[in-house]
BATI-371776 format. One record per atom (N, C-alpha, C): atom name; residue in three letters; x, y, z; residue number from 1. Coordinates in Angstrom, 3 decimals, always signed. Layout:
! BATI-371776
  atomo  residuo        c1        c2        c3  num
     CA      ALA         X         Y         Z  NUM
...
END
This chain:
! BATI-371776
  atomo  residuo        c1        c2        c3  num
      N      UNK   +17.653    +1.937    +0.159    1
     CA      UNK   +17.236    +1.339    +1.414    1
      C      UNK   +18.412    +0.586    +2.013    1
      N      UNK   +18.607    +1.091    +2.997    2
     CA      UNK   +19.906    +0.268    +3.778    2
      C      UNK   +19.535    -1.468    +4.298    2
      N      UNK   +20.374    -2.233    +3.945    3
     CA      UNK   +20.210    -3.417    +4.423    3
      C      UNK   +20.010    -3.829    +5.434    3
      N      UNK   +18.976    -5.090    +6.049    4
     CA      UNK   +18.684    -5.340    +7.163    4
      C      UNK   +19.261    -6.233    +7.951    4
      N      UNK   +19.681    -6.587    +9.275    5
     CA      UNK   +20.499    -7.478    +9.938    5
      C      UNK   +19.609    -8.780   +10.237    5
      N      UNK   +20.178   -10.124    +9.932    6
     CA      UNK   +19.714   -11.347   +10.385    6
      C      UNK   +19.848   -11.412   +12.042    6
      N      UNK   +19.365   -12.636   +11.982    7
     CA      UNK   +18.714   -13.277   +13.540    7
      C      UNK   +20.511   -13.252   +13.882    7
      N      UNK   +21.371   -13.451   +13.603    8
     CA      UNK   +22.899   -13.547   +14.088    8
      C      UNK   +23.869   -11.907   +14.132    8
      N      UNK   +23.397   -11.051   +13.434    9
     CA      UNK   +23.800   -10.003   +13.269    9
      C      UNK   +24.326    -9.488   +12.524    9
      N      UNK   +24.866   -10.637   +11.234   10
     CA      UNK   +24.956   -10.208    +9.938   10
      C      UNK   +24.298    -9.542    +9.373   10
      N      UNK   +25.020    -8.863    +7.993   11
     CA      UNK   +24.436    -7.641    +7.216   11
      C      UNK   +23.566    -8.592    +6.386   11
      N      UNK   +22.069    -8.414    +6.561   12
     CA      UNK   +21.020    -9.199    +5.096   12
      C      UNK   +21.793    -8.948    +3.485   12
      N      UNK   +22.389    -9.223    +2.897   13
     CA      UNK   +22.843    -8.490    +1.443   13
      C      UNK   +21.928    -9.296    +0.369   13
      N      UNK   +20.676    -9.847    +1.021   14
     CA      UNK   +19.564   -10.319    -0.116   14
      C      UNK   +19.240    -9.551    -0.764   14
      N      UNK   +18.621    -9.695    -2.269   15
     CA      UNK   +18.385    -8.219    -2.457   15
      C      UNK   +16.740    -8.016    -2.550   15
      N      UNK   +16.358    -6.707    -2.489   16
     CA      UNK   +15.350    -6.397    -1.813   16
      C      UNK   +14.445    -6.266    -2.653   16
      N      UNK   +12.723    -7.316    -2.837   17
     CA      UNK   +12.015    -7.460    -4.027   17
      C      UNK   +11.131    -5.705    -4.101   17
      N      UNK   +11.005    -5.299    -5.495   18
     CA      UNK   +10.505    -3.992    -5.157   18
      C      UNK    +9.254    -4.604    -6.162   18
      N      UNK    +7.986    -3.631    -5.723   19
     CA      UNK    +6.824    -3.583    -6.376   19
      C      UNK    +6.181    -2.947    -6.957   19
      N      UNK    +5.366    -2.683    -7.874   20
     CA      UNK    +4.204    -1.829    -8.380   20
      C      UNK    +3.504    -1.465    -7.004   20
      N      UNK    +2.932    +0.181    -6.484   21
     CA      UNK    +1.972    +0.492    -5.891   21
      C      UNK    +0.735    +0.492    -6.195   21
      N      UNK    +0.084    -0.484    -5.025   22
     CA      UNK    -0.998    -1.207    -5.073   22
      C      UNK    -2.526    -0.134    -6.139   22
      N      UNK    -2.021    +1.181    -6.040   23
     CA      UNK    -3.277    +2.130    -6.525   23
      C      UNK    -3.209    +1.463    -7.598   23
      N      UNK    -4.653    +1.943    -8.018   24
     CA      UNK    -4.635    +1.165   -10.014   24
      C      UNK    -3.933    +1.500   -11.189   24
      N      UNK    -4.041    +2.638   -10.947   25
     CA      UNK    -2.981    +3.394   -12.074   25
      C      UNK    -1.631    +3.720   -11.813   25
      N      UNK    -1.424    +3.720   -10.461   26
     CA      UNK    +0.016    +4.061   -10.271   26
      C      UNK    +0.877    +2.705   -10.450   26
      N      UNK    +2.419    +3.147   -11.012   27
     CA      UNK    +3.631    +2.216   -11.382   27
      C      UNK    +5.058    +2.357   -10.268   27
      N      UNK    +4.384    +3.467    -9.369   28
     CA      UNK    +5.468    +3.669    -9.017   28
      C      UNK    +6.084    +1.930    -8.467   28
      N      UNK    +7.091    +2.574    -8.211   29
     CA      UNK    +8.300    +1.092    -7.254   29
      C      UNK    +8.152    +1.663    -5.612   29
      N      UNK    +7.665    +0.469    -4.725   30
     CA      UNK    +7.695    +0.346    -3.818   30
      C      UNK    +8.852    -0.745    -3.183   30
      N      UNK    +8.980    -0.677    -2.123   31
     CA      UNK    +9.667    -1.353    -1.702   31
      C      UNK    +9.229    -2.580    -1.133   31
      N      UNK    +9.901    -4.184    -0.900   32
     CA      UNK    +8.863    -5.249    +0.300   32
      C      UNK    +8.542    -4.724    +1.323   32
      N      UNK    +7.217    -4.854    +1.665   33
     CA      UNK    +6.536    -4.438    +2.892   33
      C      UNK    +6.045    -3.383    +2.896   33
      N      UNK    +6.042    -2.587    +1.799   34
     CA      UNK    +4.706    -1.411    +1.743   34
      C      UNK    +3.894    -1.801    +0.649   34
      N      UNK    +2.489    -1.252    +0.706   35
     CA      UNK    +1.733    -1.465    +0.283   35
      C      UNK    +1.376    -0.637    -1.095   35
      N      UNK    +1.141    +0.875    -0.945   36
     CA      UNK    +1.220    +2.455    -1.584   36
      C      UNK    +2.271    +2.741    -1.581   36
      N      UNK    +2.624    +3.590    -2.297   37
     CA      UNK    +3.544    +4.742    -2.859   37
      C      UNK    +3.307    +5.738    -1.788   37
      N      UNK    +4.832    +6.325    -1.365   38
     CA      UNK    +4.137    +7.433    -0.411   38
      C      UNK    +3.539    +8.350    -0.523   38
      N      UNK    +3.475    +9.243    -1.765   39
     CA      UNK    +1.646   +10.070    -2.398   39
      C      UNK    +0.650    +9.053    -1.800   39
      N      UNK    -0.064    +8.374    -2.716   40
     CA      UNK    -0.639    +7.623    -2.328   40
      C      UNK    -1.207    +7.636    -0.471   40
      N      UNK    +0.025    +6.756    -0.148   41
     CA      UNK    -0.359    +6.152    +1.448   41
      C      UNK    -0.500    +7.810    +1.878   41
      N      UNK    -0.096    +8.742    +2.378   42
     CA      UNK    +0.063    +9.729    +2.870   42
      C      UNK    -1.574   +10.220    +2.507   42
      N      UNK    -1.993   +10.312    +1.536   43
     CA      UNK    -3.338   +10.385    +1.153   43
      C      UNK    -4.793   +10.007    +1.839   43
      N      UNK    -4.092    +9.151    +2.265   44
     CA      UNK    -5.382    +7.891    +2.749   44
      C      UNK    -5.236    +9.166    +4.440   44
      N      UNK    -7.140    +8.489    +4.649   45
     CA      UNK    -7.136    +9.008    +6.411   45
      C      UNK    -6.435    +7.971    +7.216   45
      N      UNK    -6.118    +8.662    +7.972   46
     CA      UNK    -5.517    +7.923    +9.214   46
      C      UNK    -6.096    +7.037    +9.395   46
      N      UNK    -7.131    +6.596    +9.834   47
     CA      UNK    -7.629    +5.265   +10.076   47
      C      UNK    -7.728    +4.433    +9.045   47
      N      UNK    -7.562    +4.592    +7.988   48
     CA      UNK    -7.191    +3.698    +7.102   48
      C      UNK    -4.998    +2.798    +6.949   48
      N      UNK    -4.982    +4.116    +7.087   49
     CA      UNK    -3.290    +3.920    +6.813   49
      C      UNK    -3.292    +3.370    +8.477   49
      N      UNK    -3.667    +3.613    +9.623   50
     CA      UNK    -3.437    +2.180   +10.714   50
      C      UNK    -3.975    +1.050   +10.537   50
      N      UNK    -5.511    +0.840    +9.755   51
     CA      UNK    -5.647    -0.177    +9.636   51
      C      UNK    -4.639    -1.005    +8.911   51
      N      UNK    -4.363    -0.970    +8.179   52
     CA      UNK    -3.645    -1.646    +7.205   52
      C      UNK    -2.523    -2.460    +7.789   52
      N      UNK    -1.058    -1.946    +8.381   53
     CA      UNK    -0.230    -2.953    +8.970   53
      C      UNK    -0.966    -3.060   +10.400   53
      N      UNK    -1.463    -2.659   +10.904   54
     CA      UNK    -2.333    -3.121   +12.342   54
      C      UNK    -2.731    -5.046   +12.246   54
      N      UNK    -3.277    -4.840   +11.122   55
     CA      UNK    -3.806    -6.065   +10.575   55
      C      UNK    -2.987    -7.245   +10.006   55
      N      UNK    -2.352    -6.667    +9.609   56
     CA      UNK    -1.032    -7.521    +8.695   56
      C      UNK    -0.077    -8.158    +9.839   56
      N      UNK    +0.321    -7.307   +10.723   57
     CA      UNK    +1.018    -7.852   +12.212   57
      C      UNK    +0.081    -8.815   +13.044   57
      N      UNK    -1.086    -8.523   +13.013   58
     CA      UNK    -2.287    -9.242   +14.304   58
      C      UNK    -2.109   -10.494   +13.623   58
      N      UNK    -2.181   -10.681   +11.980   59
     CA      UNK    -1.989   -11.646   +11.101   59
      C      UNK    -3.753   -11.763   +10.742   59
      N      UNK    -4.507   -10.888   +10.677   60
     CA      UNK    -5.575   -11.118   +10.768   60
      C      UNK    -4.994   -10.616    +8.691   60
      N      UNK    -5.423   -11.568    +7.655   61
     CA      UNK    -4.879   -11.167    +6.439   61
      C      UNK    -6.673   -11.034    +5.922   61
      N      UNK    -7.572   -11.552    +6.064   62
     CA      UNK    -9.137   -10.856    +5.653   62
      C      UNK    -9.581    -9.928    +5.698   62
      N      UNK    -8.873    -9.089    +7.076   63
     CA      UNK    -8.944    -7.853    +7.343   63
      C      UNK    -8.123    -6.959    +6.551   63
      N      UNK    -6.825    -7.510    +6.631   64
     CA      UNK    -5.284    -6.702    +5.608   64
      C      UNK    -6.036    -6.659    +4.557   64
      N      UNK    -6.738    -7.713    +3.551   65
     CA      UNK    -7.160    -7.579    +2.212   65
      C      UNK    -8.185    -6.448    +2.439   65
      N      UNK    -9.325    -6.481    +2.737   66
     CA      UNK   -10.032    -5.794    +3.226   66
      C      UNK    -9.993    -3.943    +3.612   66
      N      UNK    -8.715    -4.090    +3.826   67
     CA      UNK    -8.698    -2.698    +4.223   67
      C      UNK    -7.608    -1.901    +2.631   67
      N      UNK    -7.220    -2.709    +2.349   68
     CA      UNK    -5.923    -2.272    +1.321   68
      C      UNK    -7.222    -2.253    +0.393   68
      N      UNK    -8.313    -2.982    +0.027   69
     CA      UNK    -9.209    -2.985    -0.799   69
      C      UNK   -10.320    -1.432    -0.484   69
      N      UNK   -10.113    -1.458    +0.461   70
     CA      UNK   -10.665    -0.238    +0.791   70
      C      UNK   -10.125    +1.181    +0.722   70
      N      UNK    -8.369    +1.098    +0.864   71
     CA      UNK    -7.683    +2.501    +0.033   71
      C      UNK    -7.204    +2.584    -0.835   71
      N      UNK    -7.866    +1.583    -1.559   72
     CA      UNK    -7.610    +1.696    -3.275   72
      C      UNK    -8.774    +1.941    -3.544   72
      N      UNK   -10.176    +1.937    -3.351   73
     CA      UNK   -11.308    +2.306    -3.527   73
      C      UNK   -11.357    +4.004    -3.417   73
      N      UNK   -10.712    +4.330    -2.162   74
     CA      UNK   -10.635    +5.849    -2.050   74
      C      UNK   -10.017    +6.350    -2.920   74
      N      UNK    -8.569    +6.061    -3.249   75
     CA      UNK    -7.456    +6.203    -4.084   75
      C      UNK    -8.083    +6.551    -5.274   75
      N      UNK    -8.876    +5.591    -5.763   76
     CA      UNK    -9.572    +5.330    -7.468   76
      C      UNK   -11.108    +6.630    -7.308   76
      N      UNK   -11.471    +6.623    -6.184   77
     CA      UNK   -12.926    +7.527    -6.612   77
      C      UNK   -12.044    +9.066    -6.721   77
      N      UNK   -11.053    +9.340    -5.938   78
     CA      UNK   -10.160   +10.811    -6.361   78
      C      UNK    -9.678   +10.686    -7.730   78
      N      UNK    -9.242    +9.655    -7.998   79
     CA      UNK    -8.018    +9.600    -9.148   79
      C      UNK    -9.191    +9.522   -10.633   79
      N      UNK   -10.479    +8.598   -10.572   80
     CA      UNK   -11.012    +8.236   -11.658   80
      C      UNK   -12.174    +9.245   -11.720   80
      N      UNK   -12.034   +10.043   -13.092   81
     CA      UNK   -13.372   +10.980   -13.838   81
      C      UNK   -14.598   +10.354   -14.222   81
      N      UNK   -15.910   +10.902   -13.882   82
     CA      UNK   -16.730   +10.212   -14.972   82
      C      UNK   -16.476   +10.368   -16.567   82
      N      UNK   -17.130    +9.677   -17.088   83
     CA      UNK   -16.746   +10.194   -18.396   83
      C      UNK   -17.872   +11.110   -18.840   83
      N      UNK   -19.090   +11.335   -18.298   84
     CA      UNK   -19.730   +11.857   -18.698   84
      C      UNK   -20.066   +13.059   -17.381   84
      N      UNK   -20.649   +14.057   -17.879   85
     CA      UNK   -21.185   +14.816   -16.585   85
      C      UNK   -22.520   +14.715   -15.755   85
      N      UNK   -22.288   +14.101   -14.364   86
     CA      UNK   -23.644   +13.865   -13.839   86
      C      UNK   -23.861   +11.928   -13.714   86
      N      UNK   -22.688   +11.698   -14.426   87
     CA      UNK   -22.492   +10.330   -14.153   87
      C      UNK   -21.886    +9.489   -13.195   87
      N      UNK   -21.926    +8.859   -12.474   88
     CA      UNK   -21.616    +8.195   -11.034   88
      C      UNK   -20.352    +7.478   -11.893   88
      N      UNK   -19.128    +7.788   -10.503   89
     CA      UNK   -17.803    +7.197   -10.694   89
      C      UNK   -18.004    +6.072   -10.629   89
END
């Protein structure tokens, strides 16, 4: 990821915190400021993947939780088996 420029126009050379993707089982490394892994995010419907920074910018963060809680819910009913057959995920 190429470095970002400050309020003066200097090169940012902070270095850049990376994360676990938010799905349950996934480890991948994300970068600050995404949420999913791009499998993952790419996954989700569209109206989910706008909700998400839509919300985070408005600063509305009940909603941000809310919706990230909601494509990890999708994420997990694809990703997680019953264990039994005929048994609710």
């Amino acid at each position: 990821m190429r470095p970002g420029r400050l309020a003066d126009g200097r090169i940012d050379m902070r270095p850049v915190r990376e994360c676990a993707c938010a799905a349950t089982l996934c480890r991948a490394t994300v970068q600050r400021g995404q949420v999913f892994c791009p499998d993952h995010y790419w996954s989700l419907p569209e109206a989910v993947r706008r909700a998400i920074p839509n919300a985070f910018r408005a600063g509305q963060f009940a909603v941000f939780r809310e919706a990230v809680a909601e494509a990890r819910d999708l994420i997990d009913a694809r990703e997680f088996q019953p264990l039994f057959p005929g048994e609710a995920a």
